[in-house]
C-alpha positions as CSV (number, residue, x, y, z in Angstrom):
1,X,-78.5,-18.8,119.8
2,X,-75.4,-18.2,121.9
3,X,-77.2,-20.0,124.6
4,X,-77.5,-23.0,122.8
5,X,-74.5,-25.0,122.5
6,X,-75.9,-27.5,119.8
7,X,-76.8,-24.2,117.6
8,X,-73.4,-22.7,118.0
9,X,-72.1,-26.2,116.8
10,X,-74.5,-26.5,113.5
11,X,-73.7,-23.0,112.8
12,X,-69.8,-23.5,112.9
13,X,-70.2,-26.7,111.0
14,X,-71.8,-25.1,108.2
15,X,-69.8,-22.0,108.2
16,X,-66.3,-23.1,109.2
17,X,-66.0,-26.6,109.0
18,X,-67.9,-27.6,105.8
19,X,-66.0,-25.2,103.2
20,X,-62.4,-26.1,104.7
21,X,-63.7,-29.5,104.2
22,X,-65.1,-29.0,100.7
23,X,-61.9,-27.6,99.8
24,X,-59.3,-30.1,100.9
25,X,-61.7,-32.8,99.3
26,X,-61.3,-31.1,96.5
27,X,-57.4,-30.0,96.4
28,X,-57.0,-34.2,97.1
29,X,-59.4,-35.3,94.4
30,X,-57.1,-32.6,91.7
31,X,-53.3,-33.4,93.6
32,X,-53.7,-35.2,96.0
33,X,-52.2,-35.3,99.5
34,X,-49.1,-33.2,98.3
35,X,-51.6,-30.5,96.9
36,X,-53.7,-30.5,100.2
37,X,-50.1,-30.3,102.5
38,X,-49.2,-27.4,99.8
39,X,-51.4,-24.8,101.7
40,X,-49.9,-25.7,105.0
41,X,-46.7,-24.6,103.4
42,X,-47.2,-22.3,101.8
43,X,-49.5,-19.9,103.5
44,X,-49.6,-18.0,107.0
45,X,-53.3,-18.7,107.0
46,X,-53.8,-22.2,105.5
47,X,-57.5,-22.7,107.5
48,X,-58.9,-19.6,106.5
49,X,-57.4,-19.8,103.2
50,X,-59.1,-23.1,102.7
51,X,-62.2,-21.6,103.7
52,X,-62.5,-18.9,101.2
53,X,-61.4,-21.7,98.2
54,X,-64.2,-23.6,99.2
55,X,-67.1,-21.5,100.1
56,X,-68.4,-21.1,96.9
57,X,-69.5,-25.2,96.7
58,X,-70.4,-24.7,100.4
59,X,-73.0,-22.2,99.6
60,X,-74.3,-25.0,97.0
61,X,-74.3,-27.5,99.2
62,X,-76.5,-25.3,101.9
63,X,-78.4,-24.3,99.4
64,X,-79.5,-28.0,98.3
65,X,-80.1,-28.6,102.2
66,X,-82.4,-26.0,102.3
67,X,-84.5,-27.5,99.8
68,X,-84.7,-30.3,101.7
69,X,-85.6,-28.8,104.6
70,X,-85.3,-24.6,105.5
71,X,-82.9,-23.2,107.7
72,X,-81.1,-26.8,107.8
73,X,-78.3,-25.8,105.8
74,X,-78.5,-22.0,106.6
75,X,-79.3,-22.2,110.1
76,X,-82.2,-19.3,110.9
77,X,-80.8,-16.7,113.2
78,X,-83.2,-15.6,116.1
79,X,-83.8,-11.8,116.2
80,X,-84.8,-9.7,118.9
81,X,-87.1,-6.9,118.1
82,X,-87.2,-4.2,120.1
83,X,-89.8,-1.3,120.0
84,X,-89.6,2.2,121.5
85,X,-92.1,4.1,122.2
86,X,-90.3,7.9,122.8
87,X,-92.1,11.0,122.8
88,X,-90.5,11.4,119.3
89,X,-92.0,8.9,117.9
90,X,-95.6,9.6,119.6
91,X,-94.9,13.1,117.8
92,X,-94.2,11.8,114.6
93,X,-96.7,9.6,114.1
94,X,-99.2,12.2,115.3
95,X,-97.6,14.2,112.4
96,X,-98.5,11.6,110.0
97,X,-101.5,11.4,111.2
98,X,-101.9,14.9,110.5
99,X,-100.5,15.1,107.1
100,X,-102.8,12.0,106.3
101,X,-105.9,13.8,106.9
102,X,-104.6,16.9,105.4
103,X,-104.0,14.8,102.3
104,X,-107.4,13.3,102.7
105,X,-108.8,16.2,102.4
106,X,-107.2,17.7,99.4
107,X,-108.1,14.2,97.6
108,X,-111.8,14.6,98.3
109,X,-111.5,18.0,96.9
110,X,-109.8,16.7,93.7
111,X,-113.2,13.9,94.0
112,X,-115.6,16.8,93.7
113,X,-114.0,18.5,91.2
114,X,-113.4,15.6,88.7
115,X,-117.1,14.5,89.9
116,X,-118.3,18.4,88.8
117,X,-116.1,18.0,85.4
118,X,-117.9,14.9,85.0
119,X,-121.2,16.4,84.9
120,X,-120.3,18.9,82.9
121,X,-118.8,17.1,80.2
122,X,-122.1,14.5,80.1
123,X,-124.1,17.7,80.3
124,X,-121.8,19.2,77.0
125,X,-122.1,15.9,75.4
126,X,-125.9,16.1,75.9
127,X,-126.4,19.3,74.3
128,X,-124.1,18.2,71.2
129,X,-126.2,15.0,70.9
130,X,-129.7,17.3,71.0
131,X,-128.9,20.0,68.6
C-alpha cells in the first residue's frame, strides 16, 4: 500500500477528504456559506473539526459502496504475515502435542468405563426383565 501512490490517494479520499466534504455540504445545505466560513473562525482546527462532524455519514456512505462492490469504499489493507519458527515455539507445540495424547488417553479410559457401565446396566436391566 505505501508503495502505491493510487492506493494512498483512494485511501485519503475516503478517509480525509469525503467526511470534511460531507460535512461542509451539509453545514451549507443547514446555513449556508456563512455557517461553512463559521468553522474557519471559530476553531484552531477547522479541517479536522470538519472531519469528525462528518464521519458519521462518511461511514454510511462507505458502507453503501461496499455493497456495491467490497473494499471500494473501505479500501482492504494488505497485511504481512510473518511466521517464526523459534525453539520456543518448536517446544511448545511439542508440549501440546504431549498434553493431547495425555488427554487422549484419559478419554479412552473414560470410553471403557462408560462402555463397561454400559454393559452392566443392559446386563441389570436383563435380569430385572427375567425375574
Amino acid at each position: 500500500m505505501a508503495d502505491d501512490p493510487i492506493a494512498q490517494l483512494r485511501l485519503s479520499l475516503m478517509q480525509d477528504f469525503l467526511p470534511v466534504g460531507l460535512a461542509v455540504v451539509k453545514r451549507a445545505k443547514n446555513g449556508g456559506p456563512r455557517k461553512v466560513a463559521e468553522v474557519f473562525g471559530s476553531s484552531s482546527q477547522p479541517l479536522s473539526d470538519l472531519r469528525s462532524e462528518g464521519e458519521s455519514e462518511a461511514s454510511i456512505v462507505r458502507e453503501r459502496l461496499d455493497q456495491i462492490s467490497p473494499g471500494l469504499g473501505n479500501p482492504v489493507m494488505p497485511v504481512t504475515v510473518e511466521i517464526d519458527n523459534d525453539e520456543e515455539d518448536l517446544s511448545q507445540s511439542h508440549e501440546l502435542k504431549e498434553e493431547h495424547q495425555q488427554l487422549v488417553v484419559v478419554l479412552n479410559k473414560i470410553n471403557s468405563r462408560l462402555d463397561l457401565l454400559d454393559q452392566y446396566l443392559q446386563e441389570d436391566v436383563k435380569n430385572k426383565t427375567s425375574t
